[in-house]
N, C-alpha and C positions, 0 to 999 in steps of 0.2 A: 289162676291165670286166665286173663280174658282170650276167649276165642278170636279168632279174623272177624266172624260174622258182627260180634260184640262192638271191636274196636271200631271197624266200620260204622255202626250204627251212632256211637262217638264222639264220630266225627264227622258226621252226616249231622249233628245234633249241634256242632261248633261252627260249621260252615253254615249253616242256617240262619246263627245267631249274628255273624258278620254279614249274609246275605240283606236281614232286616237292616243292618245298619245303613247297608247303599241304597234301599228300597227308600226307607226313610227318608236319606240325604236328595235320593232322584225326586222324590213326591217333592219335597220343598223345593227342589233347584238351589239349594243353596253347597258350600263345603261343609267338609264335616269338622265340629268342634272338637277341642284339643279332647274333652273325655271319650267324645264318638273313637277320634281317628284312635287311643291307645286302648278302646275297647276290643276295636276290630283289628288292630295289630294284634294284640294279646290270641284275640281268635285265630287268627293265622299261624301263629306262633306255635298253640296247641296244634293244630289243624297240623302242620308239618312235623312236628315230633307226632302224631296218633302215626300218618303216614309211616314212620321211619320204625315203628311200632309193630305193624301193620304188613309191611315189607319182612321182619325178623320171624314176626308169630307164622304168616307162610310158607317162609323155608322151613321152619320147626315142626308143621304141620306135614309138608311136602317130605320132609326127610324121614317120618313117621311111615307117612305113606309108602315110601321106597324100602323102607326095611322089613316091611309086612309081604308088598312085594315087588322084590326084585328085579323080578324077569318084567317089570309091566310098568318101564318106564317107557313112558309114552310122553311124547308135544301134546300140546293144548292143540284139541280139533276143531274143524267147527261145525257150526249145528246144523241138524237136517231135521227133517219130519220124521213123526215116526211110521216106519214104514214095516212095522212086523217083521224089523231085521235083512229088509232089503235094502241093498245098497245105494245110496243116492247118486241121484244121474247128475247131480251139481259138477258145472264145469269147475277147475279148481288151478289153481297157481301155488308153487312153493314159496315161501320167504324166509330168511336165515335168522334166527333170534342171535341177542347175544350172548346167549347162554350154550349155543351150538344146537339144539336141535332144530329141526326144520317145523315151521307153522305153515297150515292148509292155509288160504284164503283164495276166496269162491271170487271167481270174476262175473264184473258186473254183466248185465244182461245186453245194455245199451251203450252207449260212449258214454264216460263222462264228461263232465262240464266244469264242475265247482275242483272238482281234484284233478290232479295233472294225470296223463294217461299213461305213468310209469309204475312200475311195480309197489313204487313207495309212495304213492296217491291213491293207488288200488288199495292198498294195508291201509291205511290212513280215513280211507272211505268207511273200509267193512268197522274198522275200532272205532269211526263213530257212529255206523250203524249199531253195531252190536251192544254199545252202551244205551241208547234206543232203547232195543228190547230188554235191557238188563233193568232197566230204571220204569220206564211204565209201562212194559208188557207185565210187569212180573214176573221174567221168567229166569229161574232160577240158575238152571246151565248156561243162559247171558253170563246169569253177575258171575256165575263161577269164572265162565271164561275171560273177566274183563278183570279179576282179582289177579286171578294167573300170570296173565299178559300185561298189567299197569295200565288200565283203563281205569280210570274213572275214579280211585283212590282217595281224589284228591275232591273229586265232586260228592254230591250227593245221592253215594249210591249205599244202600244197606238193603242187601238181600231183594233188590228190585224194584223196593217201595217207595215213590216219590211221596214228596210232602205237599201237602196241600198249595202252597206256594211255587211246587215246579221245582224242576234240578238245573244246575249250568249243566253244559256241556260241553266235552273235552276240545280243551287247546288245537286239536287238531283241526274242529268243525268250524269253531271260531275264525282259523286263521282262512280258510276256505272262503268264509263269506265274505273278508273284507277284501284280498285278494280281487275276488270276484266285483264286490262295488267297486273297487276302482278301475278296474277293468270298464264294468258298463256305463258307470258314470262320468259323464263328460266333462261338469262343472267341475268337479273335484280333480279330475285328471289333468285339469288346464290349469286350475286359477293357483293363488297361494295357498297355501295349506299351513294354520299356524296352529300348532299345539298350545291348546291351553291350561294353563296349572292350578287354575280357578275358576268358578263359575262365570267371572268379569274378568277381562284383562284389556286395558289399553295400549294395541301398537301403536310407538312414534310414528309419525308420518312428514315428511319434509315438503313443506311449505313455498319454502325460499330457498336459495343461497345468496352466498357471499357478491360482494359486488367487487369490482374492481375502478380505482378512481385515477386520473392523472395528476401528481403531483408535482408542483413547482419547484424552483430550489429551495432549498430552508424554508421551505412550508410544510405544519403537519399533516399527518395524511387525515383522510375518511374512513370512520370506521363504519364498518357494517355485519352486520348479523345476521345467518340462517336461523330461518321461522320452523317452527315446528307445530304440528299439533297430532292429536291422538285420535286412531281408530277402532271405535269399542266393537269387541265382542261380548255378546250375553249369552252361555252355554243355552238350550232349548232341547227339552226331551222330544223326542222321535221314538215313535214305536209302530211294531209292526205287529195283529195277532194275528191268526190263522186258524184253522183245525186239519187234522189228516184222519184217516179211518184208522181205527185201532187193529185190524185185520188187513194183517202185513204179512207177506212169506217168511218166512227166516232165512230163506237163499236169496233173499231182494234186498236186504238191509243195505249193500253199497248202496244200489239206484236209488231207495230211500233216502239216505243220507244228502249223495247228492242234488237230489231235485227240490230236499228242502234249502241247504244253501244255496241254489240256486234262487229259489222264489223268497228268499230272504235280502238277498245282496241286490236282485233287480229291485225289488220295492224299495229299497232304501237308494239306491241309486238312482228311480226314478223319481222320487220325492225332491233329492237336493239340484239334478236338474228342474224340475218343474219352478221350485219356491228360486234358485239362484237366476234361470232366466227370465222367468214369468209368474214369482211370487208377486200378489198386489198389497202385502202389509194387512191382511185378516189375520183373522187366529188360526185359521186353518191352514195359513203360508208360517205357521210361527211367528207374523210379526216381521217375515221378511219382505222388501220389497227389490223384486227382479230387474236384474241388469234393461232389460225390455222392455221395461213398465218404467222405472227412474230416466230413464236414458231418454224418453218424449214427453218432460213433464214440465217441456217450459223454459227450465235452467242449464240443461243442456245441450245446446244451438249446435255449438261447432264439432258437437259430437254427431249430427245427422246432416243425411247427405241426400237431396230429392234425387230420384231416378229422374230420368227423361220423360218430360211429357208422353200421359199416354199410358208408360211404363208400369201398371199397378197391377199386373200381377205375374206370378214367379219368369211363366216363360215369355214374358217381353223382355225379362233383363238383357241387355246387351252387353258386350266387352265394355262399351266406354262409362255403364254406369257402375261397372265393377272398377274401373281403372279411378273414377272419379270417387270412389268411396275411397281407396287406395291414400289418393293424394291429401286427404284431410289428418291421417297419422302422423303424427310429430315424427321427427328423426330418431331421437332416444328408445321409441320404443314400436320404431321398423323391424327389428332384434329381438326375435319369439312373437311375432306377428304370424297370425292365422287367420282363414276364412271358418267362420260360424254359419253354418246352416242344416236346413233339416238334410234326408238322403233324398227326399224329391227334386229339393232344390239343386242337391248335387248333381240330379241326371238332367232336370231340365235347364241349368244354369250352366256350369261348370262345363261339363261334357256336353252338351250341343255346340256351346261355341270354340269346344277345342275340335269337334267332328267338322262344323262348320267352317275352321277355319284352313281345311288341305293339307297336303301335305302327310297323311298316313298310308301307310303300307300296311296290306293285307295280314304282316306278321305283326303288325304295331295293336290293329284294332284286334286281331286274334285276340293277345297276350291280355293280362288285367291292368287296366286304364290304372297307374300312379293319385294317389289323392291328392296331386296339388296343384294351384294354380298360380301361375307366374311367378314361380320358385316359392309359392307360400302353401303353407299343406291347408288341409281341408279336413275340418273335424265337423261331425253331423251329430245331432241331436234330434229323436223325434219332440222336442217338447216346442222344437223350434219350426215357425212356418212351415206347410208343409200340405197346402191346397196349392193346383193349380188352377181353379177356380176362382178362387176368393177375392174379392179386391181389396186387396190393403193399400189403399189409401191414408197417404199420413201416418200409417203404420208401418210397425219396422219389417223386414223381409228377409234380407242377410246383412251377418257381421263382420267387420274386421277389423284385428286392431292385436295389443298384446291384453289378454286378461288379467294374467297374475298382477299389473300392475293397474288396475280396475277395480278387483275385485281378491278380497279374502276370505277364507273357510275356517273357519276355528272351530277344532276338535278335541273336545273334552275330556273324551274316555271312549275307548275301544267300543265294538260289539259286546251284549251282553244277549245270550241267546237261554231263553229257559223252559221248558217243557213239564204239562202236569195231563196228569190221565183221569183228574178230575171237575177242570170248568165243565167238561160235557161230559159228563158222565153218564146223563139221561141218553143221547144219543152214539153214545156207543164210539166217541171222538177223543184225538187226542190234540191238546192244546198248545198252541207253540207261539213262544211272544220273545221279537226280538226287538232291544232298545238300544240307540245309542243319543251322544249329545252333543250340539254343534250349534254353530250359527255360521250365517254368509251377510260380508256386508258390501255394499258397491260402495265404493268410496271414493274412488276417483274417475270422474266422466267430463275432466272440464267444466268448463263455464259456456258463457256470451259470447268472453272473449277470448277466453284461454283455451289451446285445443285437448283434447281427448286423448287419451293413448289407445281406447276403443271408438269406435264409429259403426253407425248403421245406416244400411240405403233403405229410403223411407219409398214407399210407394208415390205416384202420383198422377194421375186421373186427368 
């Protein structure tokens, strides 16, 4: 009969084998073919029977345990230094398993960010901390403890040793950083958001409609037709690498966890703001070109709006060149219309002329100033304007308009986040590479003559 340690390793040797399949599929960009996709099913397939495997051999293990000895049943604790049998000064929290005893878990040092600030984003923190150490610290009482507790089972953990290629990490770190990017990420927060089930996929997009004609008596009518055409997405890899110092506490492993979702979900949030406002169509934007950049290229007129003579830069805007961006929005899509701009813009645009314009009480200006103006909110972006210096000239300054109907994000496939303790192995680092895959397209900005359902006040000199 195989050991835990055994079947683990198993299927750390199965999940590997499916791993290369998506690595494969990602390098190409393309889907995986019918033998790829029932390879990598078959893999998962094993992968959840070792699991359930895996799960049986450590009760059988455990119940071993317990009959040797009785008196010393104990919870899974967790780890401290070793201190010659001194007790560790780790602050600690209880949390209830569902087996009925009680699990330690060490609260974090600082606030979190990436996990919510309740007991069950604290546990969520440390178990993917602790999968961390179990997987490339190598340390042994980790993987014990992340067997115990259903960490990491289903990853690539066997006895602590990552594979040259890196481990995923658990569902729980995962869901943390996308959480997170959408949190920080504006584009994405705003625009549409379309799942895609293929590397290509064509959204209809309506063109036209229907006409309406007057008809005589006993005359046929006119027929007419809604136009149609499609707006392509092409999935595009996104990656993020990193290093962290291999020389970690064992009681910091939450703040660990958290600060790496953190700097995982801001980079990738900052990336699709950057390429969806002010990508120029390089390789380096992926080939995207930004709502900012498409929006003064000539063919979209009645999508820009000149400020007032003079007006070039942030803090000349006045009310009436904000009112006159305003009026250039079709009706249709006044309905989830927002101001776009940076947070400078916000204070010198927004808020001077609502300070400017009376009418405040001492309890009004106290309290925290509302983000919206003229019943429209106000989303800020740093990727957007955001000198009051600069003169933008002919350049765009602030937005507004509805995006979702502007602009799409098509998302391929989740976060994939993988860590190895060996790209840098010379320096003593551990490596952390997080990919996902998407594209954004601006697709609707009007014409000449057709208006926009977005618009931008253009500076002017």
């Amino acid at each position: 009969m195989k050991t835990v340690l055994q079947l683990q390793q198993e299927r750390m040797q199965v999940l590997g084998e499916a791993e290369k399949i998506l690595d494969i599929v990602d390098t190409d960009e393309r889907a995986m073919s019918e033998d790829e996709e029932a390879r990598y099913n078959a893999a998962i397939d094993r992968a959840d029977m070792l699991a359930k495997e895996i799960d049986q051999r450590a009760k059988y293990e455990d119940a071993q345990a317990a009959t040797m000895k009785v008196n010393d049943r104990r919870a899974p604790q967790p780890l401290a230094e070793d201190d010659g049998g001194r007790t560790s000064s780790m602050r600690a929290t209880v949390q209830p398993t569902d087996s009925g005893p009680k699990l330690v878990i060490p609260r974090s040092y600082g606030k979190m960010v990436a996990f919510p600030r309740t007991p069950e984003g604290q546990m969520n923190a440390y178990r993917s901390g602790m999968f961390i150490r179990a997987t490339l610290y190598g340390d042994v009482k980790a993987a014990d403890w992340c067997r115990q507790n259903g960490v990491g089972v289903r990853s690539a953990l066997a006895g602590g040793v990552a594979t040259a290629g890196g481990v995923l990490v658990p569902e729980e770190f995962s869901t943390a950083i996308i959480d997170l990017r959408e949190q920080y990420g504006l584009f994405r927060r705003t625009c549409r958001v379309m799942p895609m089930s293929s590397d290509t996929i064509n959204v209809p997009r309506r063109t036209g409609g229907l006409i309406a004609y007057y008809t005589g008596e006993n005359t046929a009518g006119t027929e007419s037709d809604a136009s149609w055409d499609n707006v392509q997405l092409v999935a595009k890899k996104l990656m993020v690498l990193t290093r962290m110092s291999s020389e970690i506490a064992e009681d910091a492993v939450i703040d660990l966890a958290d600060a790496m979702a953190q700097e995982i979900a801001y980079a990738f949030a900052l990336k699709e703001d950057t390429v969806g406002f002010t990508g120029t169509g390089i390789a380096s934007d992926g080939g995207i070109v930004g709502l900012m950049v498409k929006i003064i290229d000539g063919t979209h007129t009645m999508a820009t709006v000149d400020a007032a003579s003079g007006h070039d830069t942030l803090p000349e805007i006045d009310a009436n060149d904000l009112i006159n961006l305003m009026s250039v929005i079709p009706v249709y899509a006044k309905a989830g219309s927002a101001w776009y701009c940076s947070p400078t813009a916000e204070e010198v645009v927004f808020n001077a002329i609502k300070v400017a314009g009376g009418g405040n009480t001492r309890d009004i200006l106290a309290g925290a100033d509302q983000p919206r103006f003229l019943g429209y909110p106000i989303y800020t972006s740093d990727v957007l304007p955001d000198s009051v210096t600069t003169n933008y000239n002919n350049l765009p300054m602030i937005g507004f308009g509805n995006l979702p109907l502007a602009a799409t994000l098509g998302d391929r496939r989740g976060i994939r986040v993988a860590l190895s303790n060996e790209q840098y192995w010379e320096e003593d680092q551990i490596g952390v590479k997080g990919t996902m895959r998407h594209d954004i397209n601006i697709h609707d900005l009007g014409s000449t003559t057709v208006k926009s359902p977005y618009a931008v006040l253009l500076g002017n000199t």
